[in-house]
C-alpha atoms as an extended CHARMM CRD file, in Angstrom:
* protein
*
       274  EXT
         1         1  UNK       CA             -3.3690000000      -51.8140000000      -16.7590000000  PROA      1               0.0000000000
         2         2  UNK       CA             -7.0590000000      -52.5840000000      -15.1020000000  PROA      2               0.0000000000
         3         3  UNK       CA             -4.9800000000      -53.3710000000      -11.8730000000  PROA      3               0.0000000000
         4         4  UNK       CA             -3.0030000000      -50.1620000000      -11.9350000000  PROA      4               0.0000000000
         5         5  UNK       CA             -6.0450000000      -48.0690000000      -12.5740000000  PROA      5               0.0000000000
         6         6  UNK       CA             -7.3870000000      -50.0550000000       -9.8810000000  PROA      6               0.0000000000
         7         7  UNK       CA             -5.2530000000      -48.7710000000       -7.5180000000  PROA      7               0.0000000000
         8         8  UNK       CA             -4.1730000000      -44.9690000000       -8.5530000000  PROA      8               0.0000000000
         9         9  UNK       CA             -7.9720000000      -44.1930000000       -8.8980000000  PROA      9               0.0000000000
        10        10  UNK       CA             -8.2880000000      -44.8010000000       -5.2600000000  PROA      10              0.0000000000
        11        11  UNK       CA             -5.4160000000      -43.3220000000       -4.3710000000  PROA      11              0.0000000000
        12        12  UNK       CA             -6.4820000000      -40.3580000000       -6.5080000000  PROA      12              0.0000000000
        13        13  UNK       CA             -9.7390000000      -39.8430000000       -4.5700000000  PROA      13              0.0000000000
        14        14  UNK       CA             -7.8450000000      -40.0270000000       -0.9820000000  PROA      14              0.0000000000
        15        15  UNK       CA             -5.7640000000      -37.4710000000       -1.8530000000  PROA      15              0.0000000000
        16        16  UNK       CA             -8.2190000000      -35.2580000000       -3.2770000000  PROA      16              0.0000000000
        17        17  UNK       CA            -10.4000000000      -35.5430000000       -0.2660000000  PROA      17              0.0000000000
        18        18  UNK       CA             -7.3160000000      -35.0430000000        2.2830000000  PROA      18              0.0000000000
        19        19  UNK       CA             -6.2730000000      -31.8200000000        0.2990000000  PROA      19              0.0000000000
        20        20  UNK       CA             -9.8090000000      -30.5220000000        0.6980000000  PROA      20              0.0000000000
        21        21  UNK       CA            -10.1010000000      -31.2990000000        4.4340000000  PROA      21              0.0000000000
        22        22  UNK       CA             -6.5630000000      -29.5440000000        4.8680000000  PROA      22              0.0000000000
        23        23  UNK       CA             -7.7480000000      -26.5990000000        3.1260000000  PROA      23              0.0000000000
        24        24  UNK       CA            -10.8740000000      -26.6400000000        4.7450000000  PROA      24              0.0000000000
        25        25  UNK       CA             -9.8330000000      -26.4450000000        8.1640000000  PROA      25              0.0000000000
        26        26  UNK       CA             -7.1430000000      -24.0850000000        7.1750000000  PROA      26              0.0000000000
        27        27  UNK       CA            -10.2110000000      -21.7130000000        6.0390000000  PROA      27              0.0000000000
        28        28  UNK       CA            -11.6730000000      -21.7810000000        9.5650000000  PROA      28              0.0000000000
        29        29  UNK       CA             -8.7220000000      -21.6710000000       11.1220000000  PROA      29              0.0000000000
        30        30  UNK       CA             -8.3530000000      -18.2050000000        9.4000000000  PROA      30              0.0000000000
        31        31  UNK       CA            -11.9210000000      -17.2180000000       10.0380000000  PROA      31              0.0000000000
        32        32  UNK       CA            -11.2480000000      -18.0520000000       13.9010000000  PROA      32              0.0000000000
        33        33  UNK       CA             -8.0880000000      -15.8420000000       14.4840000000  PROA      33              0.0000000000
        34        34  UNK       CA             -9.9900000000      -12.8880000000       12.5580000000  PROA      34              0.0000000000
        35        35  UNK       CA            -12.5920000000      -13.3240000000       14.4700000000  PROA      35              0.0000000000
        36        36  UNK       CA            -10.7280000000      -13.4490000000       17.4960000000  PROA      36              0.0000000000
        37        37  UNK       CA             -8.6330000000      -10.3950000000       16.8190000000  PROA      37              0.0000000000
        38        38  UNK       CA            -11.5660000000       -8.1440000000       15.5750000000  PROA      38              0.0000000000
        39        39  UNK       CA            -12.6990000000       -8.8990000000       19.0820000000  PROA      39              0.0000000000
        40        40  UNK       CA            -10.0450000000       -8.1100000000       21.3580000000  PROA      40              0.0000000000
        41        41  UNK       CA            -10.1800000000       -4.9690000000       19.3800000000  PROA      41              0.0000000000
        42        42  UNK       CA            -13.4200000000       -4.0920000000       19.8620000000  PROA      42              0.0000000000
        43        43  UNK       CA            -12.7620000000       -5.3880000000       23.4240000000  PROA      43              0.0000000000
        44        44  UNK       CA            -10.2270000000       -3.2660000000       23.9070000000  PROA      44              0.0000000000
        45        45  UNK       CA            -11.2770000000        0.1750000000       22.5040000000  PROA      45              0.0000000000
        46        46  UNK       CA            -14.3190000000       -0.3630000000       25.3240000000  PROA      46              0.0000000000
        47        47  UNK       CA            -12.0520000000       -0.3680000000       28.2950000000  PROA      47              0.0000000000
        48        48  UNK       CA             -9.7840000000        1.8310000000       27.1900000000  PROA      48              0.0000000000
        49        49  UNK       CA            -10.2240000000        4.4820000000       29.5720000000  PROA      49              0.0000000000
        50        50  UNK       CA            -11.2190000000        2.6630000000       32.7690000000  PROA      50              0.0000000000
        51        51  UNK       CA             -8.4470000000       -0.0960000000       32.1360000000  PROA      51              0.0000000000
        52        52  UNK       CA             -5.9160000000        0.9960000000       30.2250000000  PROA      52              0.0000000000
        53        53  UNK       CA             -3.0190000000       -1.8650000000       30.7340000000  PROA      53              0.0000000000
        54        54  UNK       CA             -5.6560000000       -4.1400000000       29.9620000000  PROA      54              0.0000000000
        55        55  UNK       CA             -6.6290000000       -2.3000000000       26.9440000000  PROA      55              0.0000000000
        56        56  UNK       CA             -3.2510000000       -2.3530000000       26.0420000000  PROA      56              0.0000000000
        57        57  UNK       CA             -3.5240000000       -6.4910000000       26.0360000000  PROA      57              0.0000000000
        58        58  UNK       CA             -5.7640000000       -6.6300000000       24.1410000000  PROA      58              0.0000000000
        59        59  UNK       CA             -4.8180000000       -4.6200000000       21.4130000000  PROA      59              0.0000000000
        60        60  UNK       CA             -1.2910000000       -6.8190000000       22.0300000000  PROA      60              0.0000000000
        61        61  UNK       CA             -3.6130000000       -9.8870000000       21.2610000000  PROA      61              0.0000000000
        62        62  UNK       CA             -5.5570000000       -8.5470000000       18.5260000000  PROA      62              0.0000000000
        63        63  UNK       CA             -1.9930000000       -7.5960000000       16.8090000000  PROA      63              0.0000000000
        64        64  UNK       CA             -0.4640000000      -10.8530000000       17.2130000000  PROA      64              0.0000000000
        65        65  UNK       CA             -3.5490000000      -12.5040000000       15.5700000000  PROA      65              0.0000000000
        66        66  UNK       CA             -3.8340000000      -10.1880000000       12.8560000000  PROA      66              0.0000000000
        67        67  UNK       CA             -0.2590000000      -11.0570000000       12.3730000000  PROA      67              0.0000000000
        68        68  UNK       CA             -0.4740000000      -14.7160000000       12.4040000000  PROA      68              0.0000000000
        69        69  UNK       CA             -2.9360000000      -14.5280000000        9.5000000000  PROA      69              0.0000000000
        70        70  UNK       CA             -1.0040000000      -12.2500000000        7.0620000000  PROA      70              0.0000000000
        71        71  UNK       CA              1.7320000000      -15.0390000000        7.4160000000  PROA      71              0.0000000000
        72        72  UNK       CA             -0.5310000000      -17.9600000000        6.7110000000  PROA      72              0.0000000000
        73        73  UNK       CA             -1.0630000000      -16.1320000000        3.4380000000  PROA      73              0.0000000000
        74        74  UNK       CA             -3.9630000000      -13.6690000000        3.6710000000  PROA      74              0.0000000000
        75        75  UNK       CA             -3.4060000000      -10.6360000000        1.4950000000  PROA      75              0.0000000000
        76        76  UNK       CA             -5.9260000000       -7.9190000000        1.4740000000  PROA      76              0.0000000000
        77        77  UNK       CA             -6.1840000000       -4.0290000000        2.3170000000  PROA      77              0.0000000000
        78        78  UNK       CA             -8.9670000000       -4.6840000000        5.3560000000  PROA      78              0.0000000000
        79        79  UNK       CA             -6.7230000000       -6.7570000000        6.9680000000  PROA      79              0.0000000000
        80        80  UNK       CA             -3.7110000000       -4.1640000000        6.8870000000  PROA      80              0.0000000000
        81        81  UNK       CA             -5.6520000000       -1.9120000000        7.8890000000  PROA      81              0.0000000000
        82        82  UNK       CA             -7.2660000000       -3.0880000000       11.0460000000  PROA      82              0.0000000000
        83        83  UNK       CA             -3.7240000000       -4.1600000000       11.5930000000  PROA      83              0.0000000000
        84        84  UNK       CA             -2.7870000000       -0.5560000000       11.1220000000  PROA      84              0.0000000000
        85        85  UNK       CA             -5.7250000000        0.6320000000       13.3700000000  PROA      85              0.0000000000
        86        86  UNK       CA             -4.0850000000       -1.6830000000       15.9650000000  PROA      86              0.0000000000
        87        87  UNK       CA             -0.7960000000       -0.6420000000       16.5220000000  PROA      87              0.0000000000
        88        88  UNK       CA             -1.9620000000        3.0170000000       16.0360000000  PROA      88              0.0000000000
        89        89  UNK       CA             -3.9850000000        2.2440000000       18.7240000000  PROA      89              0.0000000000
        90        90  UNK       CA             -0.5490000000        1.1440000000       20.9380000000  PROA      90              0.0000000000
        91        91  UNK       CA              1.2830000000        3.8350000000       20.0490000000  PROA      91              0.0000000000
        92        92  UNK       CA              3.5970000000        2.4500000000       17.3470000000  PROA      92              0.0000000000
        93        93  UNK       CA              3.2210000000        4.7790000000       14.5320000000  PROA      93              0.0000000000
        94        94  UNK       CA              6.1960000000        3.5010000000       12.4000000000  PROA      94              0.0000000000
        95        95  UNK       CA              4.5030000000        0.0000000000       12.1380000000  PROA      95              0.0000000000
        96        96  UNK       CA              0.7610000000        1.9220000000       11.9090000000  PROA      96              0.0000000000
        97        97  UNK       CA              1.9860000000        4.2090000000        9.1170000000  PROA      97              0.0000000000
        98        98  UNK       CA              3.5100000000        0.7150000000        7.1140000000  PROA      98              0.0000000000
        99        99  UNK       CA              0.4620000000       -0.7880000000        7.2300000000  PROA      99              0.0000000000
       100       100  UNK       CA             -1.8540000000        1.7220000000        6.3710000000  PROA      100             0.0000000000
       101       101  UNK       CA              0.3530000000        1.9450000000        3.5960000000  PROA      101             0.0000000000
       102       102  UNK       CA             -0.2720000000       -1.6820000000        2.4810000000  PROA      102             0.0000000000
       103       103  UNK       CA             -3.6390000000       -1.2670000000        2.7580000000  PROA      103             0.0000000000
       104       104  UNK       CA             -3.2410000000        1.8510000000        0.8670000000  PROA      104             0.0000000000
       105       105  UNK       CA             -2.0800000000       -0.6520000000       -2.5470000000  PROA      105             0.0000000000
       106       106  UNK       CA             -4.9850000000       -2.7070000000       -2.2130000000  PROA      106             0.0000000000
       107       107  UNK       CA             -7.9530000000        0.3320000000       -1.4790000000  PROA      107             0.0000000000
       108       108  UNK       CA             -5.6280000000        3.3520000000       -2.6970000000  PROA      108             0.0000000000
       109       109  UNK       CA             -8.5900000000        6.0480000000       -2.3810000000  PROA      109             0.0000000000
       110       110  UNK       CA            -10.4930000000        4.7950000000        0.5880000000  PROA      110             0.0000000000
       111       111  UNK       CA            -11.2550000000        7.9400000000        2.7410000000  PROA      111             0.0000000000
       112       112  UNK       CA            -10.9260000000        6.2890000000        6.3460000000  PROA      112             0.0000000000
       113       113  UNK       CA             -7.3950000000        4.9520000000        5.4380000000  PROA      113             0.0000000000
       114       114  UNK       CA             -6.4140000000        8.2260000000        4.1280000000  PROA      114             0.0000000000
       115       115  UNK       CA             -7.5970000000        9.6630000000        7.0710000000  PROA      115             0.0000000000
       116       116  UNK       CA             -5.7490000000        7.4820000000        9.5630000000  PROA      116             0.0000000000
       117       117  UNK       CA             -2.8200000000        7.6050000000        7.3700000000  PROA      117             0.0000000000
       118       118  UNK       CA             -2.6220000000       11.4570000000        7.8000000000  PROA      118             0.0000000000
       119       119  UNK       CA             -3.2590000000       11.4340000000       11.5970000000  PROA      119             0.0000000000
       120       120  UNK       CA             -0.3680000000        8.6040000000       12.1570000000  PROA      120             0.0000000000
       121       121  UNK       CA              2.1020000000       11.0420000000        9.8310000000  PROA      121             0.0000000000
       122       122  UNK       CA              0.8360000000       13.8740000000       11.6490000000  PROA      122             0.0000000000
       123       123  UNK       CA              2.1400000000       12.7880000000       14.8890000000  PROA      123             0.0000000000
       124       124  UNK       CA              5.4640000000       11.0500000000       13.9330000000  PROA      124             0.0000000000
       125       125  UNK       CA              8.5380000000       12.5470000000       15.2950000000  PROA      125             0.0000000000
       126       126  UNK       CA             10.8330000000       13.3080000000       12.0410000000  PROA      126             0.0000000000
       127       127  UNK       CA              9.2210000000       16.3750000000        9.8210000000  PROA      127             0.0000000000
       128       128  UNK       CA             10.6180000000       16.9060000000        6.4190000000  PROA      128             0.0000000000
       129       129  UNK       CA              9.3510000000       19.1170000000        3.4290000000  PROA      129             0.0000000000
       130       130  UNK       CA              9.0390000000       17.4160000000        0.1370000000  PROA      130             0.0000000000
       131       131  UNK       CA             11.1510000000       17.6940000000       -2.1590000000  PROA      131             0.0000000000
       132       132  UNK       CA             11.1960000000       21.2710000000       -4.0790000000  PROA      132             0.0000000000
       133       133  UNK       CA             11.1370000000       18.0690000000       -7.6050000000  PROA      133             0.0000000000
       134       134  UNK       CA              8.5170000000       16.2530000000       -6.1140000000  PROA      134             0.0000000000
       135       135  UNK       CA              6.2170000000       19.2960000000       -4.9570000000  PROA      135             0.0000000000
       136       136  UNK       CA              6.5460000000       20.7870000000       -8.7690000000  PROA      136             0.0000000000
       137       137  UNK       CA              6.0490000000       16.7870000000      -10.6950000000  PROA      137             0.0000000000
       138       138  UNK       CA              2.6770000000       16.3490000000       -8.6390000000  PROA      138             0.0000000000
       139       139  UNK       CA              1.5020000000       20.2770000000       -9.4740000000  PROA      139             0.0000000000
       140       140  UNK       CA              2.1860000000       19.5300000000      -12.7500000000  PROA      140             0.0000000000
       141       141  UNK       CA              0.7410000000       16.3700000000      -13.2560000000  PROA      141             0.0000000000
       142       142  UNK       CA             -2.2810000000       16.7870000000      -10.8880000000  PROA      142             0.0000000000
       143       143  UNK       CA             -4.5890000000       14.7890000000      -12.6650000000  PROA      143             0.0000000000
       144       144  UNK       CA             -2.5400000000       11.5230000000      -12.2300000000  PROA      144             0.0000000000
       145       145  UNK       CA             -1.7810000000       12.6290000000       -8.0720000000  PROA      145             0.0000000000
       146       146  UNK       CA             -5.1180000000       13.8800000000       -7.0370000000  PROA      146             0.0000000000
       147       147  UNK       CA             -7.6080000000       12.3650000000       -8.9080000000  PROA      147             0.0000000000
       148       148  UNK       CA             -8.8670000000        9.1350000000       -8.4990000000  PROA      148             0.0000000000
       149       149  UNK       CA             -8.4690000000        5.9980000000      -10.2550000000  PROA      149             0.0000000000
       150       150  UNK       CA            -11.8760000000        5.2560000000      -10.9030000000  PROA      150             0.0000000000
       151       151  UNK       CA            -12.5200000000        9.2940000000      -11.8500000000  PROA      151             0.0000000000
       152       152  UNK       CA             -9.8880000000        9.1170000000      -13.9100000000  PROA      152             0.0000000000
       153       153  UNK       CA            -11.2090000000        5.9630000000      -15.6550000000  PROA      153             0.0000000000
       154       154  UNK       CA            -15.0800000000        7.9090000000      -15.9020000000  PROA      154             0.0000000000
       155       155  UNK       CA            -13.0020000000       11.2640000000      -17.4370000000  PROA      155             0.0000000000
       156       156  UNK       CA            -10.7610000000        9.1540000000      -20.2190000000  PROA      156             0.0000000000
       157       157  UNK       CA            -14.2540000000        7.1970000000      -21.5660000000  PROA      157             0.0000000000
       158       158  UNK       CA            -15.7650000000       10.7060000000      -21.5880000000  PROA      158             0.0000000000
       159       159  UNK       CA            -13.2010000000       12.8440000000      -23.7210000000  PROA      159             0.0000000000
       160       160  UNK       CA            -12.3900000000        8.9930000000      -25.8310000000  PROA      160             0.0000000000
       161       161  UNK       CA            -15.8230000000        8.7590000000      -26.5980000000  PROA      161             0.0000000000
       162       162  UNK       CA            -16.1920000000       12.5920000000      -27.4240000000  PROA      162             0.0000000000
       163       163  UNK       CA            -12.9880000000       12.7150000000      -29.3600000000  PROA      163             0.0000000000
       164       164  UNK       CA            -13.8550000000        9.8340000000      -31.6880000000  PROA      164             0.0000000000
       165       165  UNK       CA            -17.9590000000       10.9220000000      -31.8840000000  PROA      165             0.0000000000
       166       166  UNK       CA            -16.9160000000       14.4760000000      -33.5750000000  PROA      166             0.0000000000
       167       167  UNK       CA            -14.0870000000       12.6900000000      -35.7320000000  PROA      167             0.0000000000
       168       168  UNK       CA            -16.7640000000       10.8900000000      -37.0290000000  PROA      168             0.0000000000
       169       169  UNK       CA            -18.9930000000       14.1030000000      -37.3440000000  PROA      169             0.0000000000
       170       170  UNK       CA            -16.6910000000       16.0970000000      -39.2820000000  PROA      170             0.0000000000
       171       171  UNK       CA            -15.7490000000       13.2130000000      -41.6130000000  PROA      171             0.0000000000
       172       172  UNK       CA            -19.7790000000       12.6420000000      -42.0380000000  PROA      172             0.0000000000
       173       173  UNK       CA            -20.4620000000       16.5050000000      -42.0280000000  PROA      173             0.0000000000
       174       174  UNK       CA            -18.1550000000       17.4020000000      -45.2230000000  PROA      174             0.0000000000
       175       175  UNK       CA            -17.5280000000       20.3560000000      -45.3070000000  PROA      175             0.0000000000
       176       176  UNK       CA            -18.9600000000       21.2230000000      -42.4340000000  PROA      176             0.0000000000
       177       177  UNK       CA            -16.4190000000       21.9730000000      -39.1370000000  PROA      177             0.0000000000
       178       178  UNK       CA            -18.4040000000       21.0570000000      -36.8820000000  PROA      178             0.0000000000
       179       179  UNK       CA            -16.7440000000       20.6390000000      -34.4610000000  PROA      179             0.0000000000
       180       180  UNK       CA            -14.3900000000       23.0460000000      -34.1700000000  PROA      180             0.0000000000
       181       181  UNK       CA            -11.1030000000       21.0590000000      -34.8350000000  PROA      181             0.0000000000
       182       182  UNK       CA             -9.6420000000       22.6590000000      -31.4050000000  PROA      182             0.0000000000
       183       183  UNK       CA            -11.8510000000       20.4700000000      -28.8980000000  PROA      183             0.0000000000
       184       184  UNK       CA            -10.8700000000       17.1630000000      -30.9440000000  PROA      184             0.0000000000
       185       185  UNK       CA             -7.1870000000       18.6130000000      -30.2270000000  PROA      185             0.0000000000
       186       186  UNK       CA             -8.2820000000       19.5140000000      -26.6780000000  PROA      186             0.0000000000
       187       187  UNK       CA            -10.3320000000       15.9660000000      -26.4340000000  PROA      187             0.0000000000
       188       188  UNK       CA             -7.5240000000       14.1650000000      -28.0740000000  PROA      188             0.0000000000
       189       189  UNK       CA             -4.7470000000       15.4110000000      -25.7890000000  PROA      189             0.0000000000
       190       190  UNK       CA             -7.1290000000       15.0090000000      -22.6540000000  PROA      190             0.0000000000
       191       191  UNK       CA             -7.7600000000       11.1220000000      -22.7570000000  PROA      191             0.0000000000
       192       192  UNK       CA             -4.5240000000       10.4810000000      -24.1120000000  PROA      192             0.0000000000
       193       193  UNK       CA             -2.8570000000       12.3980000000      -20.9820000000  PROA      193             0.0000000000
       194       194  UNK       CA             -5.5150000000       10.2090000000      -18.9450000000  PROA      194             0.0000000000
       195       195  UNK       CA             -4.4730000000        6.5630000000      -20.6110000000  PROA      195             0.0000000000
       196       196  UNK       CA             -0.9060000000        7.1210000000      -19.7260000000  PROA      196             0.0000000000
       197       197  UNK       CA             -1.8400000000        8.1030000000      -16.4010000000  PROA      197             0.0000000000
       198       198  UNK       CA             -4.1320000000        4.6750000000      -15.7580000000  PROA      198             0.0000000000
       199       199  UNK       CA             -1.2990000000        2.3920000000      -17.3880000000  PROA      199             0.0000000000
       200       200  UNK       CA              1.1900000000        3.9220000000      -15.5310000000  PROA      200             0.0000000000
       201       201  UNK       CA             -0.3150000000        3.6890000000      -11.8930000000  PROA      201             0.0000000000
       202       202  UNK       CA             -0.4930000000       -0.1140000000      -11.8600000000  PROA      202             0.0000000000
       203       203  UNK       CA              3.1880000000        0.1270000000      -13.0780000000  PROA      203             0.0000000000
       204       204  UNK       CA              4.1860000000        2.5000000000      -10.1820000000  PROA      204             0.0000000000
       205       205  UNK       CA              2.4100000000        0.2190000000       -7.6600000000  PROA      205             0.0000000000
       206       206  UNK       CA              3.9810000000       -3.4020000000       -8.5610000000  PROA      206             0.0000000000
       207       207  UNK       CA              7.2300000000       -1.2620000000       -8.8460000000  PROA      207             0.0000000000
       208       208  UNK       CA              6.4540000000        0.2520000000       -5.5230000000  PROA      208             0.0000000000
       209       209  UNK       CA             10.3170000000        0.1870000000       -3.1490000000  PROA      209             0.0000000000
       210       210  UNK       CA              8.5670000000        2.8720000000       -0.4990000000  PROA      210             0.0000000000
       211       211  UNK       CA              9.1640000000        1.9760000000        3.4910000000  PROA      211             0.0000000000
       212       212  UNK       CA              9.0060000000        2.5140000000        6.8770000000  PROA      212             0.0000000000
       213       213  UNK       CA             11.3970000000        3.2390000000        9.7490000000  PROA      213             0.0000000000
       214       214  UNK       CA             10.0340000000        1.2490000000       12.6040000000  PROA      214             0.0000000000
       215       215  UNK       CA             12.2850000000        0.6980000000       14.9690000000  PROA      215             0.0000000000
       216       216  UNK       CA             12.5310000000        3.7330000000       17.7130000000  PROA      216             0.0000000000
       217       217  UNK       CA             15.1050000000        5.1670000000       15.9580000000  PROA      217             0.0000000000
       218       218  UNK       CA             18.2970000000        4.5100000000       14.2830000000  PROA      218             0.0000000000
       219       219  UNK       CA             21.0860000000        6.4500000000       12.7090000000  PROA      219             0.0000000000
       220       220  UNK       CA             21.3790000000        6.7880000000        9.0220000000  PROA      220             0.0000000000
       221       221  UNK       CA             25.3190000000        6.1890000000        8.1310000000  PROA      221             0.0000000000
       222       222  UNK       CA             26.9860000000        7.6130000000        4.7210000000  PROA      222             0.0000000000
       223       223  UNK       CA             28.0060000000        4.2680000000        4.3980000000  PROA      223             0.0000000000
       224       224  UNK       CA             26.8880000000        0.3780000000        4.4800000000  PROA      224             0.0000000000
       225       225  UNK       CA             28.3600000000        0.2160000000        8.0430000000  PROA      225             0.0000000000
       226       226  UNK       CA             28.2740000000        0.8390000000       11.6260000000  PROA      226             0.0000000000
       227       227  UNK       CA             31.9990000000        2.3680000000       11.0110000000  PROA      227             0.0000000000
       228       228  UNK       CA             30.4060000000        4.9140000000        8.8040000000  PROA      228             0.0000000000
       229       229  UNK       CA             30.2740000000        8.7230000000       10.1060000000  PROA      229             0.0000000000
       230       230  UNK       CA             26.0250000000        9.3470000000       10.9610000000  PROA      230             0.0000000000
       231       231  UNK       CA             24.7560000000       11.2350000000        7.5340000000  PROA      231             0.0000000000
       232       232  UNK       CA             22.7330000000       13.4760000000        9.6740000000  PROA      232             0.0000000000
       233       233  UNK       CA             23.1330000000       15.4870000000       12.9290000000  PROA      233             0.0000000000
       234       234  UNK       CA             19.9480000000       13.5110000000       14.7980000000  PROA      234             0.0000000000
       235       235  UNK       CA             18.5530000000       10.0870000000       14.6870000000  PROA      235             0.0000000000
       236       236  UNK       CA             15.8040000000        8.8150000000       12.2210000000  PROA      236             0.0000000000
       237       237  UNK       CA             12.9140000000        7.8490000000       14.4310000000  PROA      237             0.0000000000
       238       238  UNK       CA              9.6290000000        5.0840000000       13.3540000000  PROA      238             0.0000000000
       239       239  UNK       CA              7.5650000000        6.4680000000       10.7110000000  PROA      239             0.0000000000
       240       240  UNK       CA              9.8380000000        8.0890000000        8.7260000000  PROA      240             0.0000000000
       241       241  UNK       CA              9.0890000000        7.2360000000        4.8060000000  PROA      241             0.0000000000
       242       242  UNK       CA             11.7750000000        6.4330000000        2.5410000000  PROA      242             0.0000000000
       243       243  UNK       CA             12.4090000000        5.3310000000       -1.3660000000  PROA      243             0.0000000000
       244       244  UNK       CA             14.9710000000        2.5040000000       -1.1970000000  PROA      244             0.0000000000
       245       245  UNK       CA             17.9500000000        2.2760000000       -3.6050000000  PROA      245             0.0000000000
       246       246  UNK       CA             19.6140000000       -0.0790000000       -2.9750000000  PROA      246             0.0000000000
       247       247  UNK       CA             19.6780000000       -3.0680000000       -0.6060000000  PROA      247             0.0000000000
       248       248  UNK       CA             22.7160000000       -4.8810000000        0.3040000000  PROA      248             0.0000000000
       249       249  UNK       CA             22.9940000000       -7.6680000000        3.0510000000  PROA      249             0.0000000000
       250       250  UNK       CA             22.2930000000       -5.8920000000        6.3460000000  PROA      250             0.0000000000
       251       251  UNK       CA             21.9410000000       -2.3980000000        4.9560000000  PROA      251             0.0000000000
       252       252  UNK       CA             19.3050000000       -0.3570000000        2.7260000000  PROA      252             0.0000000000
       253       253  UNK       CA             20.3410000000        2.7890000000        1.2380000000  PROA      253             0.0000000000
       254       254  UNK       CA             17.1230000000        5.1000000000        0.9050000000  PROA      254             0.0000000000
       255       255  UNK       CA             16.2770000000        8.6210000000        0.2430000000  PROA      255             0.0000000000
       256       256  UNK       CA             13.9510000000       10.7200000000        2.5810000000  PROA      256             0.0000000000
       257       257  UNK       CA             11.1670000000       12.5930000000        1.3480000000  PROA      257             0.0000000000
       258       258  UNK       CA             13.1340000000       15.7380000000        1.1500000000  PROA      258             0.0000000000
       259       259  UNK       CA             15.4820000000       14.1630000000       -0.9250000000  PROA      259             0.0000000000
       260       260  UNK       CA             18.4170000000       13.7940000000        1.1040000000  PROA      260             0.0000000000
       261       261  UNK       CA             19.9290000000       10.0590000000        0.8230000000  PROA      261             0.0000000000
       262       262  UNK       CA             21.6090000000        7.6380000000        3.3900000000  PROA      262             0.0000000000
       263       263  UNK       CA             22.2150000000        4.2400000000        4.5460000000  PROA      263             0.0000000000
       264       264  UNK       CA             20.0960000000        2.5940000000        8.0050000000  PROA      264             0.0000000000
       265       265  UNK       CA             20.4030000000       -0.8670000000        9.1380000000  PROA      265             0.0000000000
       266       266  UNK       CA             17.9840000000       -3.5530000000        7.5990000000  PROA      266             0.0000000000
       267       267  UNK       CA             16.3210000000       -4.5600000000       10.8140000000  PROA      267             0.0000000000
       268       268  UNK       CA             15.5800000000       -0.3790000000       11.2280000000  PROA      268             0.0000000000
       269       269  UNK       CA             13.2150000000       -0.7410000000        8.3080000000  PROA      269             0.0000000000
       270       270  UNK       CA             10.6920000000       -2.8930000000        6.6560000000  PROA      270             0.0000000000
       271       271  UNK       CA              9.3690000000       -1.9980000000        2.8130000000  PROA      271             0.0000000000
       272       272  UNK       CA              5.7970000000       -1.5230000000        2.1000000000  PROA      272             0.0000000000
       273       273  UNK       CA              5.9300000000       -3.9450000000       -0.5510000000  PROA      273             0.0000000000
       274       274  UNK       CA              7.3170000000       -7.4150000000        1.2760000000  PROA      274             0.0000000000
């Protein structure tokens, strides 16, 4: 037993240190490439005007690096979007609207992503109204659509704390109806519209199957196959936002945001949510 010990312990302690030294030097590898593409960025937004094709590489590189770090693992809304910033910036607006809208799951209220979100949708070839459903579930439910998270969070403690403080006072107060029972219905119905709203969101986020057209543009079949007659009249083009609903092998079925439904090769598309 001494002899095994012995030996594993060492063993134990080479490994340990390896790991460490791997993950180390992954760490900088990743601080180097962000580095790097932050600065072909900022490289390339100064010589944008005087020298645009080499603006144009530069924005290439910063892409590619950007890129190479999201697939060694590195999940966060700043990253998405600067990476959105990029290709905005190269005039690709079906892979800048994608991933502003990653970066819109991680920082979903952030006023500069908003912003460039808008501007990239603003400009994208394909224009459809929402649908006449859609348009009357976020009137209706406003509070859940327009207001943020964190407001919404400061508004539910209010009316929860309210609600329970004059349950307490009329219990207390016998006799006394004070307050009127009407704002503990108001109160009551206020944070309990607000706690649904907050438990829900997270749901709606994880259970997120929005996209992207980012190819040029494709047609949208009726059918799961180039043999299929096109479902509409013109091509989709890159930005257009779908809901998928179902995926098979090489094709997505997805509806368009004025609720009209159709099938586009996979390689067309990519989902917000990988």
């Amino acid at each position: 037993m001494n002899r095994l010990k012995k030996i594993i312990i060492p063993l134990i302690f080479v490994l340990h240190f390896t790991v460490a030294g791997y993950a180390a030097q992954d760490s900088d590898n990743r601080k180097t490439l962000f580095a790097q593409a932050c600065a072909a960025f900022s490289e390339a937004g100064k010589v944008e005007e005087s020298e645009p094709e080499k603006s144009r590489e530069l924005y290439k590189k910063a892409a590619i690096r950007y890129e190479k770090l999201i697939d060694m693992g590195v999940d966060n809304g700043g990253l998405y979007y600067n990476l959105g910033n990029t290709y905005f910036r190269l005039g690709d607006i079906g892979k800048a609207i994608l991933q502003y809208k990653r970066a819109k799951l991680f920082m979903p209220y952030d006023q500069n992503l908003l912003n460039n979100l808008a501007r990239a949708q603003a400009i994208r070839e394909d224009k459809f109204k929402q649908a006449e459903k859609t348009r009357i579930l976020k009137t209706l439910l406003f509070w859940h659509y327009d207001i943020s998270f964190s407001t919404r969070q400061i508004i539910f403690s209010a009316f929860f704390i309210a609600f329970w403080l004059g349950l307490i006072a009329r219990l207390l107060l016998k006799g006394k109806k004070i307050p009127p029972s009407w704002i503990l219905y108001v109160c009551a119905i206020i944070w309990v519209c607000l706690l649904s709203s907050l438990i829900i969101q997270p749901l709606q986020i994880e259970a997120n199957r929005e996209g992207v057209i980012t190819a040029y543009e494709t047609t949208a079949r009726k059918g799961d196959g180039d043999n299929y007659q096109p479902a509409f009249t013109q091509p989709l083009h890159a930005g257009t936002e779908f809901t998928l609903i179902e995926k098979r092998p090489e094709w997505y079925e997805i509806r368009l945001q004025d609720g009209r439904t159709s099938w586009v090769k996979k390689d067309a598309v990519e989902l917000v949510r990988k």
